[in-house]
DRENFI-962926 format. One line per 5 residues: their letters; for each residue x negated, y, z negated of C-alpha. Coordinates in steps of 0.05 Angstrom, whole numbers, plus 32768, in hexadecimal, padded with zeros to 4 digits. Example, Ala and Ser with C-alpha at 12.3 -4.5 7.8 and 13.67 -1.06 7.14 Angstrom:
residues 2
as = 7F0A,7FA6,7F64  7EEF,7FEB,7F71;
END
This chain:
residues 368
xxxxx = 7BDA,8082,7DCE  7B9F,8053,7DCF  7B82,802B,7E15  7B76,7FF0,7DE3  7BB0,7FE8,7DB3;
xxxxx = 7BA6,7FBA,7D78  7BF7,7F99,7D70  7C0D,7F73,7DB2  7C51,7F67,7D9A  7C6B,7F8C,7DD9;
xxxxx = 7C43,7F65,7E07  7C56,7F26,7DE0  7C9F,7F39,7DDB  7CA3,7F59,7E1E  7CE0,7F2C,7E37;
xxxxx = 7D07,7F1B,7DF1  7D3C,7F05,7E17  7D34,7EBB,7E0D  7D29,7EB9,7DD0  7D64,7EE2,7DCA;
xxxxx = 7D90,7EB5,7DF2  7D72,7E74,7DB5  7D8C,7EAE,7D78  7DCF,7EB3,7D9E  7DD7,7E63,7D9D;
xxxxx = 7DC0,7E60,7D5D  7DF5,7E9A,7D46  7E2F,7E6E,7D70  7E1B,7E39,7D34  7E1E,7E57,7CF3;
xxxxx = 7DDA,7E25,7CDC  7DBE,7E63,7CC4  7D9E,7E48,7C7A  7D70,7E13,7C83  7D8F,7DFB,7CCB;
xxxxx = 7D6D,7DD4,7D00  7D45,7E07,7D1C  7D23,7E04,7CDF  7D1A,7DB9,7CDB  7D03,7DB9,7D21;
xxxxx = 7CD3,7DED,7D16  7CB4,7DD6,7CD4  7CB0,7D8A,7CFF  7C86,7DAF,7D36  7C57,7DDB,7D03;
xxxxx = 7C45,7D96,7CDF  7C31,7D7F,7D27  7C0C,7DB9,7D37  7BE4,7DB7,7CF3  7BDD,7D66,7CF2;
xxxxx = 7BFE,7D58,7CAB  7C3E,7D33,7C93  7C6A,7D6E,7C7C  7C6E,7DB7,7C8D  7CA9,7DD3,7C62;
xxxxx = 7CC0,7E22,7C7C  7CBF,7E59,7C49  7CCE,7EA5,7C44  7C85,7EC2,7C5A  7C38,7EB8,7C4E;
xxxxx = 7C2E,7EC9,7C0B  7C6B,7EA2,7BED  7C4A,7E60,7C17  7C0D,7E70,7BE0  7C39,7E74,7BA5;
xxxxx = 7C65,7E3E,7BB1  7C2A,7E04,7BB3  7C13,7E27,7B6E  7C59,7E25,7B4A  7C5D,7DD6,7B6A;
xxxxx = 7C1B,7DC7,7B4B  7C35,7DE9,7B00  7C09,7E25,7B02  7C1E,7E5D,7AD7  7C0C,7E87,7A9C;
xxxxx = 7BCB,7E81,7A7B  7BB0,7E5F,7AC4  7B7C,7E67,7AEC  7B6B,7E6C,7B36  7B30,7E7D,7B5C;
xxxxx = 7B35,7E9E,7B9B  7B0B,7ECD,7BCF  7AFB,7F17,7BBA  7B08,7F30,7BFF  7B4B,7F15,7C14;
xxxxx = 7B85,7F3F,7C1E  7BB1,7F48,7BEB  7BE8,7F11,7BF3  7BB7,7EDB,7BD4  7BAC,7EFE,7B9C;
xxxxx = 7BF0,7F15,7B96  7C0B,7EC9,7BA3  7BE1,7EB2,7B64  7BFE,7EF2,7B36  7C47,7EE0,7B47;
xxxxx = 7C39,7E9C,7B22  7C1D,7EBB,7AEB  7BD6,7EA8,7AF4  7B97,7ECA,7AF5  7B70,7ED1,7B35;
xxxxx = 7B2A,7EC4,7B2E  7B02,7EDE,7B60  7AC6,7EC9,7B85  7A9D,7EF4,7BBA  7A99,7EE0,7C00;
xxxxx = 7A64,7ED2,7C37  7A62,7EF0,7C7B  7A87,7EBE,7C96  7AB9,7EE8,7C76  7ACB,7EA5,7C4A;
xxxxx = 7AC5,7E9A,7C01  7A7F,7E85,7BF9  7A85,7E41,7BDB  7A44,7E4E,7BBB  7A61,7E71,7B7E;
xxxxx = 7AA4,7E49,7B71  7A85,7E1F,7B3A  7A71,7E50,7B13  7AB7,7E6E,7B11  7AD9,7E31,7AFA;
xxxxx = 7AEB,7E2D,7AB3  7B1A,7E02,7A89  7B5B,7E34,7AA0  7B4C,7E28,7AE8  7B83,7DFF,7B08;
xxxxx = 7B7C,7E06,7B51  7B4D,7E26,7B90  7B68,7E47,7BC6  7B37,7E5B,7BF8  7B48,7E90,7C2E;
xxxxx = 7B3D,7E7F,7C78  7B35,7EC9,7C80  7B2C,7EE8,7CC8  7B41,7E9C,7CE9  7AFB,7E88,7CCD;
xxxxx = 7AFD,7E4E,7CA3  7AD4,7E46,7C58  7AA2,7E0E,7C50  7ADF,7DD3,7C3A  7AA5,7D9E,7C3C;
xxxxx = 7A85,7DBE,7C09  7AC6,7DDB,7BDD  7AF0,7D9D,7BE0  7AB1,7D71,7BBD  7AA1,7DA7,7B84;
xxxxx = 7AFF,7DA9,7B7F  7AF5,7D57,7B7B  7ABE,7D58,7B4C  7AEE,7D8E,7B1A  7B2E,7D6A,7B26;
xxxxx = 7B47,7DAB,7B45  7B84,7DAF,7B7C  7B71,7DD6,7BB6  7B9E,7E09,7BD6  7B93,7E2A,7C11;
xxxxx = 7BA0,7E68,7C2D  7B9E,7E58,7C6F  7BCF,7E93,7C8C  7B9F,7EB2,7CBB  7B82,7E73,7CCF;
xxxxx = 7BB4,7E48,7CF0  7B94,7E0F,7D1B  7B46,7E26,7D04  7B20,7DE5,7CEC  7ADA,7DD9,7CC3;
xxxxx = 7ABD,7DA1,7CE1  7AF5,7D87,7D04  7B24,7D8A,7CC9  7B5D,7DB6,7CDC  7B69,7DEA,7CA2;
xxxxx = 7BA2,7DDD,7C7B  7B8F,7D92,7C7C  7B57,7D9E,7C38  7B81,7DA0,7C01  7BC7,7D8D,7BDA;
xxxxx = 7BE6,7DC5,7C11  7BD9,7E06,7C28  7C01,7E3E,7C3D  7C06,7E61,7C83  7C28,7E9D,7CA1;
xxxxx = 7C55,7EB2,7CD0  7C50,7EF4,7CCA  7C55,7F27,7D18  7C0F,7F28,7D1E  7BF7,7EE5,7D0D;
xxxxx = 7BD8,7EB3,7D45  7C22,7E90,7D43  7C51,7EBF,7D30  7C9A,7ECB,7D20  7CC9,7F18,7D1F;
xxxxx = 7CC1,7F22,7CD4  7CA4,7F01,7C96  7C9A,7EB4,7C95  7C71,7E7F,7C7C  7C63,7E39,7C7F;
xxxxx = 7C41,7E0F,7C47  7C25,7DCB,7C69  7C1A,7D85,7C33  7C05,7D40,7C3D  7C19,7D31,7BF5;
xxxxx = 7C69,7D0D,7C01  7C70,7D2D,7BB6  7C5A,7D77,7BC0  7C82,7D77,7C03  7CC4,7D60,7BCF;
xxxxx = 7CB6,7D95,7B9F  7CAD,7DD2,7BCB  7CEE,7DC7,7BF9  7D15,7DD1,7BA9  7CE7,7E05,7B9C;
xxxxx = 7CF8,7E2C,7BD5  7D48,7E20,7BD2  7D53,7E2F,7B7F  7D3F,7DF0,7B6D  7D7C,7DD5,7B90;
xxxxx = 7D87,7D87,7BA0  7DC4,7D91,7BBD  7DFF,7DC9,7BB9  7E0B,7DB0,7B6D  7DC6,7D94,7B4C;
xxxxx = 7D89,7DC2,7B39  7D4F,7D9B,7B34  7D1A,7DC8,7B18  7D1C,7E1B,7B12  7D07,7E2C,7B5F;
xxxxx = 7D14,7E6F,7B87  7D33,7E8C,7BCA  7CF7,7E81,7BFC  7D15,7E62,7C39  7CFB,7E67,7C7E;
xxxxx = 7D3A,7E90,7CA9  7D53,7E64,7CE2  7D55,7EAA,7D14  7CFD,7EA5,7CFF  7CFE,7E57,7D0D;
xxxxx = 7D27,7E5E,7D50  7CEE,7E9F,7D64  7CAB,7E68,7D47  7CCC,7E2B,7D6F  7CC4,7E5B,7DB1;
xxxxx = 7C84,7E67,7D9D  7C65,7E2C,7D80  7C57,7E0E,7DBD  7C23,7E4A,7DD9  7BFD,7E47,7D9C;
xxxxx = 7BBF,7E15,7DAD  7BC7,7E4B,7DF1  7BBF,7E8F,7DC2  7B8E,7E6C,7D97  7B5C,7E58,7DD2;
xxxxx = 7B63,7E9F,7DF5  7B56,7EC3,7DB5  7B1B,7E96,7DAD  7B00,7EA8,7DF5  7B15,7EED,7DE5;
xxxxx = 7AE3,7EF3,7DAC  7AA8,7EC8,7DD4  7AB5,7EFE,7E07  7AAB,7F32,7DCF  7A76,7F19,7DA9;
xxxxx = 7A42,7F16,7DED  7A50,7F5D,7DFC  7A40,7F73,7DB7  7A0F,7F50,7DAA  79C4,7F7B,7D9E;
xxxxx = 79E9,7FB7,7D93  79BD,7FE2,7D63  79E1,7FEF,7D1F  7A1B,7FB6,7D2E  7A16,7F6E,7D1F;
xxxxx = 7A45,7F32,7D30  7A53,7F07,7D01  7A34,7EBB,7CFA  7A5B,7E8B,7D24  7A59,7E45,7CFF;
xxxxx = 7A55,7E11,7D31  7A7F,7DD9,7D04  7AB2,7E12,7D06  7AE9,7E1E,7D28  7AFA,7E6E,7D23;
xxxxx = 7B3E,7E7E,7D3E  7B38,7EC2,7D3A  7B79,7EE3,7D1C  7B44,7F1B,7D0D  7B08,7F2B,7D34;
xxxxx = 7ADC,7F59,7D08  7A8A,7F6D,7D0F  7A5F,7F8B,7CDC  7A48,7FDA,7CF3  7A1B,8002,7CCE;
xxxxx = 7A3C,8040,7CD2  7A89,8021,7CDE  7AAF,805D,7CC6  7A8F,8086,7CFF  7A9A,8047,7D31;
xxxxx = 7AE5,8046,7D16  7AF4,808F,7D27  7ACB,8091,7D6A  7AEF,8051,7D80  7B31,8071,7D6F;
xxxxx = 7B1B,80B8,7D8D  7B11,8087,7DD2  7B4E,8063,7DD9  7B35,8023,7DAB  7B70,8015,7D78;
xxxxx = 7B38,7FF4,7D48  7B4B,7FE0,7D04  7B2C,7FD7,7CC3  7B34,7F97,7C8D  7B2F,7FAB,7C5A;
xxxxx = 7B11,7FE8,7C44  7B19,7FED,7BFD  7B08,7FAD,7BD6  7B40,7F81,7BBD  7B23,7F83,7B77;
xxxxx = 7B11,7FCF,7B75  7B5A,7FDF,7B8C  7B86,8001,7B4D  7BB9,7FD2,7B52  7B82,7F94,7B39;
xxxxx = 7B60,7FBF,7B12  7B82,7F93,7ACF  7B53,7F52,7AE6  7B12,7F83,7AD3  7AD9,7F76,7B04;
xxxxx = 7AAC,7FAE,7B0D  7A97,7FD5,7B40  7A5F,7FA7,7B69  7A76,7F66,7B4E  7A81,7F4D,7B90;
xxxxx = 7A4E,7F71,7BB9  7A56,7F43,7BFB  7A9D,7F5D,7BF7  7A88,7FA2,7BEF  7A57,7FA3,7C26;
xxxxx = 7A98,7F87,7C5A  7AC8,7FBF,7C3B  7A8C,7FEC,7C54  7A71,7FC9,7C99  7AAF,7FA2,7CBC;
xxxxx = 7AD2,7FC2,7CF4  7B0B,7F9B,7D22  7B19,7F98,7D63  7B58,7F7D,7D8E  7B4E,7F33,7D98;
xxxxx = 7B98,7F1D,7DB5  7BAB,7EF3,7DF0  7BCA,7F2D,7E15  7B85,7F4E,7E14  7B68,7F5B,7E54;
xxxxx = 7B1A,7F54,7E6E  7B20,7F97,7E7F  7B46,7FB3,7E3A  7B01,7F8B,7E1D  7AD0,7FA5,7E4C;
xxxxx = 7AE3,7FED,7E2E  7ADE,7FD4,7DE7  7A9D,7FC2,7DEE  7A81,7FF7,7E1D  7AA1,8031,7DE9;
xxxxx = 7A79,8003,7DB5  7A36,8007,7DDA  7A40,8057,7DE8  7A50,8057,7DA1  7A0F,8030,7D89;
xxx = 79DE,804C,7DBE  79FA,8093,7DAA  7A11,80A8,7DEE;
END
């Protein structure tokens, strides 16, 4: 249907068939809960990160919650996160009974540090910043004014595996953060996983019961936990692909380079500011356009299969309506729902696919 097609799955996954032949051994064993794969696997993704422990879980969001139940964060809590993140976050902190407090963003796309203090009141028990788009938030900045409050930091690093602020890998800031493993993620798996990363050898105890009911063994519960376990078929499909991902990760970098000289001038669209202590990894690669909506359907109309994230505000949407911000609270997060369009970024993405992204762009802009 479209020239430019946003998913690459079937590019990624053309030839399955080793990774078929891995399942197939795996099967022959029966390790199916908690096997080697996933030992291996969580060995490699503490590598790839640079931290002590990596400990496999059942998807994205529950690698947020867990770190928050570890840390005792419930009922009549606290935690301050972005406005604009995708759901997940919020709905991480929710499932412990907490409160998400929300702070407005920059156009970095990043919780602007700025406003954090402000937000932080006796009920606040921990921060997790969003490395939304692959972009990272000021840590510099956030981990002195969590230090100063005495306030764990969690992040929410699941779009932003292998980005770094000032040569500090993300998911190296705080107590732990959480990544995913989700199809369409930079490093990738063929359903929902996750993958919460610690230095701390007593968080990294504490999560590995949480995630198996508390369980020290077949006989002994520990502490109340729940079924979150990374599937050894997901760890078998991430140990074939762990190795490509510093590969993805600098073509979808070069990718957006690429993009952001062609666009570059265009009346009515802007690119974003490019932080030079950053290091943007580009799950999402999103510009600011006046008149987006019309951009979305004339891209679409051409072939483009652009995308948009998100459209409605996180706090605006029914569903949050219970936390009670108003409309405009969080108007650097309105002005994104309005302005930010995205494009395919992926490794499988050719100069050419690119070359008629940005030239239906420029028609677009120069109203040809």
């Amino acid at each position: 249907m479209y020239d430019v097609r946003y998913s690459y799955l079937l590019e990624q996954f053309a030839d399955p068939a080793p990774i078929l032949a891995e399942i197939g051994r795996l099967v022959a064993t029966g390790d199916f809960t908690l096997g080697k794969p996933v030992a291996e696997f969580e060995k490699r993704f503490a590598e790839l990160i640079g931290v002590r422990h990596a400990i496999g879980v059942g998807s994205g969001t529950d690698a947020l919650k867990l770190p928050l139940k570890a840390l005792g964060i419930g009922h009549g809590n606290e935690v301050i996160t972005a406005a604009n993140t995708f759901i997940a976050t919020v709905g991480a902190i929710a499932e412990t009974g907490a409160t998400p407090v929300l702070v407005d963003c920059d156009d970095s796309f990043c919780m602007n540090v700025d406003y954090v203090e402000a937000a932080i009141t006796e009920k606040t028990k921990a921060i997790m910043p969003v490395q939304l788009t692959g972009e990272v938030t000021d840590m510099g900045k956030l981990m002195a004014i969590a230090q100063r409050h005495n306030i764990p930091v969690v992040e929410d690093a699941c779009q932003g595996i292998l980005s770094e602020f000032a040569g500090k890998r993300s998911g190296t800031h705080g107590i732990a953060a959480g990544f995913s493993l989700h199809p369409l993620k930079n490093l990738n798996v063929w359903g929902d996983a996750g993958v919460v990363v610690t230095n701390d050898d007593g968080m990294n105890e504490k999560l590995r019961l949480i995630r198996n009911h508390g369980m020290k063994n077949r006989d002994e519960i520990a502490i109340l936990g729940c079924n979150s376990r990374l599937d050894s078929l997901q760890a078998v499909v991430g140990n074939w692909l762990i190795g490509q991902t510093s590969e993805i990760t600098r073509r979808r970098i070069e990718n957006a380079a690429y993009y952001d000289a062609g666009l570059a001038g265009l009346p009515g669209l802007r690119v974003p500011p490019r932080r030079p202590n950053v290091k943007h990894v580009y799950h999402l690669y999103m510009v600011f356009a006046e008149r987006r909506d019309e951009l979305y359907k004339y891209c679409l109309d051409n072939g483009i299969e652009a995308k948009i994230h998100y459209p409605i505000p996180l706090y605006q949407q029914e569903g949050l309506k219970h936390l009670g911000y108003a409309p405009g609270t969080f108007p650097v997060t309105d002005r994104h729902a309005k302005e930010v369009i995205s494009f395919p970024v992926d490794q499988h993405l050719t100069r050419a696919q690119q070359d008629r992204v940005i030239e239906t762009v420029r028609k677009f802009c120069h109203g040809r």
